[in-house]
C-alpha positions in Angstrom: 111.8 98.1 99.3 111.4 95.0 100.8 107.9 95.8 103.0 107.2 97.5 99.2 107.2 93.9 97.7 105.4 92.2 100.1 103.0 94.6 100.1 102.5 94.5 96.0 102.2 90.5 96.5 100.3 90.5 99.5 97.5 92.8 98.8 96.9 92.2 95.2 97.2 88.8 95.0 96.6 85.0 96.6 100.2 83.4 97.5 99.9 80.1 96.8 103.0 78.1 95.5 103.1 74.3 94.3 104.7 73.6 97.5 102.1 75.2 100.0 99.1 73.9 98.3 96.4 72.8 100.2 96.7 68.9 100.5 93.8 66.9 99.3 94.6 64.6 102.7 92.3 66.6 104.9 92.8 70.0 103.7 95.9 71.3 105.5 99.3 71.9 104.4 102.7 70.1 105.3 102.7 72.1 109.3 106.8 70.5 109.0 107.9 73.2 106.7 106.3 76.8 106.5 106.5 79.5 104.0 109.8 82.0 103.8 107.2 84.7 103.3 104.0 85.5 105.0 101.2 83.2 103.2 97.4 82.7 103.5 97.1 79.3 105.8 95.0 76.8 104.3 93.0 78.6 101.3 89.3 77.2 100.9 90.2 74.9 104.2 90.8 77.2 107.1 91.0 80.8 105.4 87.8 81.1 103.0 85.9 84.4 102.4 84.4 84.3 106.2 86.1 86.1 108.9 88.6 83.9 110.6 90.8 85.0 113.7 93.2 83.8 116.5 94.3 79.9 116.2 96.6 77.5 117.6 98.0 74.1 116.9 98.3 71.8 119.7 102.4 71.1 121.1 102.3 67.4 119.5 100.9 68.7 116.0 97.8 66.5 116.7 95.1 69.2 116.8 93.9 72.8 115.9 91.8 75.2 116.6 90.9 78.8 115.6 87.8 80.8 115.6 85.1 81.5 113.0 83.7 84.8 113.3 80.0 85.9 112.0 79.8 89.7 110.3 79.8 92.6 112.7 81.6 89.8 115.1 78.1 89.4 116.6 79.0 85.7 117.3 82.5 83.9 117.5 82.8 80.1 117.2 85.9 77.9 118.1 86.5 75.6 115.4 88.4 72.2 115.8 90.7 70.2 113.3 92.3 67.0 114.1 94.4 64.1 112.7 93.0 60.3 112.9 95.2 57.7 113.3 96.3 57.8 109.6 98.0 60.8 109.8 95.1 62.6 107.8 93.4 66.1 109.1 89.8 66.2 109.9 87.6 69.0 108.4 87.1 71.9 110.4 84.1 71.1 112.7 83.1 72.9 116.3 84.5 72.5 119.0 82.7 70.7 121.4 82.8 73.1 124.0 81.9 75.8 121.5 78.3 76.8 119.3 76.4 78.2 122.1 78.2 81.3 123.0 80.6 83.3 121.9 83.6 82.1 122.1 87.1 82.8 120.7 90.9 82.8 121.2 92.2 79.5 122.6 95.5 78.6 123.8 97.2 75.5 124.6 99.5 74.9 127.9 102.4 73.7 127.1 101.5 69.8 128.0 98.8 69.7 125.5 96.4 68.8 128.2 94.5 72.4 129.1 93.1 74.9 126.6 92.3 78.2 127.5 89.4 80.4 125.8 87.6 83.4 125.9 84.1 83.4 126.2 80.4 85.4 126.8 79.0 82.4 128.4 78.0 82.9 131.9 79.5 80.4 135.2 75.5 78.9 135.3 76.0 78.6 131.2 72.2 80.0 131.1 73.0 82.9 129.6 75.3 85.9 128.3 78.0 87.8 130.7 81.1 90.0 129.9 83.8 88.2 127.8 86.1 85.7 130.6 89.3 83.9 130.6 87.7 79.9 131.0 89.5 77.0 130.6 89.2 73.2 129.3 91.1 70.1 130.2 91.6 66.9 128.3 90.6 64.0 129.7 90.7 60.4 128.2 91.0 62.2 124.8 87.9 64.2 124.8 87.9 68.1 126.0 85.4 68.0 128.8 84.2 70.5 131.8 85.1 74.3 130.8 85.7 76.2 134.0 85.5 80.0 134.4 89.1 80.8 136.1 87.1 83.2 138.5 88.6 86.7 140.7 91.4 87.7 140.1 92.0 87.0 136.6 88.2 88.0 135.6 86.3 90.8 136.1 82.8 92.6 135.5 84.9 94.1 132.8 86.2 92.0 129.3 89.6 89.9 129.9 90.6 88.8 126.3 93.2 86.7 124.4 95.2 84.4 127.0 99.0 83.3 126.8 100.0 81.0 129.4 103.8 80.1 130.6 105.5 77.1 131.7 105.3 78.5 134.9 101.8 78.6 135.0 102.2 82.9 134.6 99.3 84.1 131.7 98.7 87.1 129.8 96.0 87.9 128.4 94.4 91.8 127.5 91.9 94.1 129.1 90.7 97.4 130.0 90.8 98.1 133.2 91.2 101.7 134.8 93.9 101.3 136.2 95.6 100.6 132.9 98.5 101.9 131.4 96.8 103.2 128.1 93.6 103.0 126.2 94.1 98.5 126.4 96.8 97.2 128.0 98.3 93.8 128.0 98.6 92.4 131.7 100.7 89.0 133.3 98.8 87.4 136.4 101.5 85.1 137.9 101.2 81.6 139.0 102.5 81.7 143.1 101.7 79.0 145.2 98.8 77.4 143.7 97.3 80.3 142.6 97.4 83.9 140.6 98.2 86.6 141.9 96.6 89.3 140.8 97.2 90.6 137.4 99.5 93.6 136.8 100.1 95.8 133.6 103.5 94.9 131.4 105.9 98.1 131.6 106.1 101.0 128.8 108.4 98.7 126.9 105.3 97.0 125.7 102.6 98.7 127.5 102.0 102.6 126.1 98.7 105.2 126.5 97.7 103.8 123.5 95.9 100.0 122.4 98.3 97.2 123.4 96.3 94.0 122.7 96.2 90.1 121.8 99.6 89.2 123.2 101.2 85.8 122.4 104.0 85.1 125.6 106.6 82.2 124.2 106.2 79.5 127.1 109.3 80.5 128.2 109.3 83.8 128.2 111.7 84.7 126.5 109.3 86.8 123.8 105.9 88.4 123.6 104.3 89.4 120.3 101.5 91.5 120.1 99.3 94.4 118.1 99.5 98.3 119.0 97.2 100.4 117.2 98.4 104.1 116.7 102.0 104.2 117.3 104.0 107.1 114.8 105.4 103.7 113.3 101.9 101.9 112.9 101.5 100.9 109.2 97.7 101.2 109.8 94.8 100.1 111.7 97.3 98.2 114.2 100.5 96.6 113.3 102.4 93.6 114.8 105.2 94.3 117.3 108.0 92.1 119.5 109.5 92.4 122.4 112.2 90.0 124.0 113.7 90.2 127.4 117.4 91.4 128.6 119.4 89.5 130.8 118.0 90.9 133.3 114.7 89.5 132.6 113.2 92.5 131.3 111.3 93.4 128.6 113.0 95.2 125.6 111.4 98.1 124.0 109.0 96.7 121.2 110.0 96.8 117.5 107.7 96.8 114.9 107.7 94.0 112.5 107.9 96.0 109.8 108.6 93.2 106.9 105.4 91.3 108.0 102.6 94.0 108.9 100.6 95.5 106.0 98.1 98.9 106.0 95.2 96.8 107.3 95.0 95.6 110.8 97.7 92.7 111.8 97.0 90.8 114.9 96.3 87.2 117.1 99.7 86.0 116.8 100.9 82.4 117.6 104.1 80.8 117.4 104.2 77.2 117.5 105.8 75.1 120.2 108.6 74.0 118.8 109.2 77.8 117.1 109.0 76.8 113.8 106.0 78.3 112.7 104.5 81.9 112.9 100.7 82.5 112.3 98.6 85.4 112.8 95.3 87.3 111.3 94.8 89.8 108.9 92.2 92.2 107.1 94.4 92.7 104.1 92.4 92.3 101.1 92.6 92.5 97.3 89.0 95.0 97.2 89.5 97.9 94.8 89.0 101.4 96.0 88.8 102.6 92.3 88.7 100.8 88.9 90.6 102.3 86.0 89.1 102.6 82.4 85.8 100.5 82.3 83.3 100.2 85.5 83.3 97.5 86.9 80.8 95.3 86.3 78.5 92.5 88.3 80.0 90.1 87.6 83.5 91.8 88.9 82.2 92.7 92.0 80.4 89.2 92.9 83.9 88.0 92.4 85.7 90.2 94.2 83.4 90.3 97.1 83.1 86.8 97.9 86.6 86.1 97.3 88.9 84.6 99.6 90.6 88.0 99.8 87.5 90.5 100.7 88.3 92.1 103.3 87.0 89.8 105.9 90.1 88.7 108.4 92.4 85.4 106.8 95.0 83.4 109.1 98.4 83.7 107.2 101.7 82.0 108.3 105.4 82.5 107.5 108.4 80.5 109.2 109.5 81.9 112.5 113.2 82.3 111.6 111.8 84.5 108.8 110.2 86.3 111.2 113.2 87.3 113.6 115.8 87.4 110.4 113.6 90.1 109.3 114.7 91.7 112.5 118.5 91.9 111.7 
């Protein structure tokens, strides 16, 4: 009854409550205190009628990123948001390593000083290649000098969506042969200055199926990530979790039912202090039929180019909601 409700509100209608609205301050809500249930992040700001995917806020609050994606994903963009000395939010801009490629999916370490991406850009930077893992430092407060992290971690073959640990251990998803299933979700780990090279997670999160866009807490004490086609799948890929037993090994996934809707759920991120849950979705507030009258023009403009349309919003919802959900 419960996944019923959210549905009902989640499909059909924009959440937006007096105390999530968007703040006239530079466009983003209050990050200190995040919805009970899940809620489109940032209306009009970040979310719009465009297709927006995969973010993540820096571990000091300061900065954000998250990627703006063109129709038929032909071209990905990281966009940047940060506050000035006042406190206040900038306006979503590009990223200055971003515009030229495609690029998409970062991910902070847990210092705040390295950003991982994905990107089509090739080591020269002359022109297009398979999607890599690359990463960015900081350095006297600018992000400078994107490095391709090279064999073993990237291949002639796509490596997507990177998570990295406090041990230096990343995630990140691909499709290799010698996967488990149709996409798997892999862990290179960080031994003596280097990776090793990357191996596929068990069946407890890994199945024949599509295992994708894992986020790995920097502990690793949790991975959440989307499956597509599991008996429990809501549709088009649902959100699943997966925490480790005490002898460090991974739990068999559970759906989160309360939080996944019919359309596809994915690119989740929890913030660094685990107060915050954020993740994309397609679910959209198009109708597939329209009782009594036709709809009209007028209608349709509307509903097409709302915020709602179909194209992929960032929503958020507290953590503790999240795992409460569980019980």
């Amino acid at each position: 009854m419960r996944y019923l409700l959210f549905c009902l509100i989640g499909l059909f209608s924009v959440i937006i409550s007096s105390d999530y609205v968007v703040a006239q301050s530079g466009g983003l809500p209050d990050l200190l205190k995040a919805p009970s249930e899940p809620m489109v992040f940032a209306p009009g700001v970040v979310s719009t009628n465009l297709y927006e995917r995969d973010m993540a806020i820096s571990p000091d609050g300061q900065e954000m990123f998250y990627t703006l994606q063109s129709p038929l994903g032909l071209f990905s963009t990281i966009m940047y948001l940060y506050k000035n000395g006042k406190g206040i939010w900038s306006s979503p801009q590009v990223a200055p390593f971003s515009g030229k490629y495609s690029d998409m999916e970062p991910a902070f370490t847990q210092d705040g000083q390295k950003l991982f991406f994905v990107s089509n850009r090739s080591v020269k930077g002359d022109s297009l290649k398979d999607y890599d893992i690359w990463q960015i430092e900081k350095k006297d407060g600018q992000w400078v000098h994107p490095v391709n992290l090279g064999a073993p971690i990237n291949t002639p073959e796509n490596e997507f969506y990177p998570s990295v640990a406090n041990n230096g251990n990343l995630y990140f998803t691909a499709n290799y042969p010698r996967g488990k299933g149709k996409e798997d979700i892999y862990v290179a780990h960080w031994m003596n200055g280097k990776y090793a090279e990357p191996v596929s997670l068990d069946s407890a999160v890994n199945s024949p199926l599509y295992e994708f866009n894992a986020f790995v807490s920097p502990d690793e004490s949790f991975i959440v990530f989307t499956s597509y086609g599991r008996k429990d799948d809501m549709g088009r890929g649902d959100l699943y979790i997966s925490t480790k037993d005490q002898s460090g090994n991974w739990k068999p996934a559970k759906n989160l039912t309360w939080l996944n809707s019919p359309r596809l759920d994915y690119c989740p991120f929890v913030s660094f202090d685990k107060k915050l849950f954020f993740f994309t979705s397609e679910r959209n507030t198009i109708k597939e039929k329209y009782d009594g009258q036709p709809a009209d023009y007028q209608q349709l403009i509307d509903s097409y180019l709302g915020i709602l349309n179909g194209n992929a919003n960032i929503y958020w919802v507290s953590f503790e909601s999240v795992m409460n959900s569980l019980k």
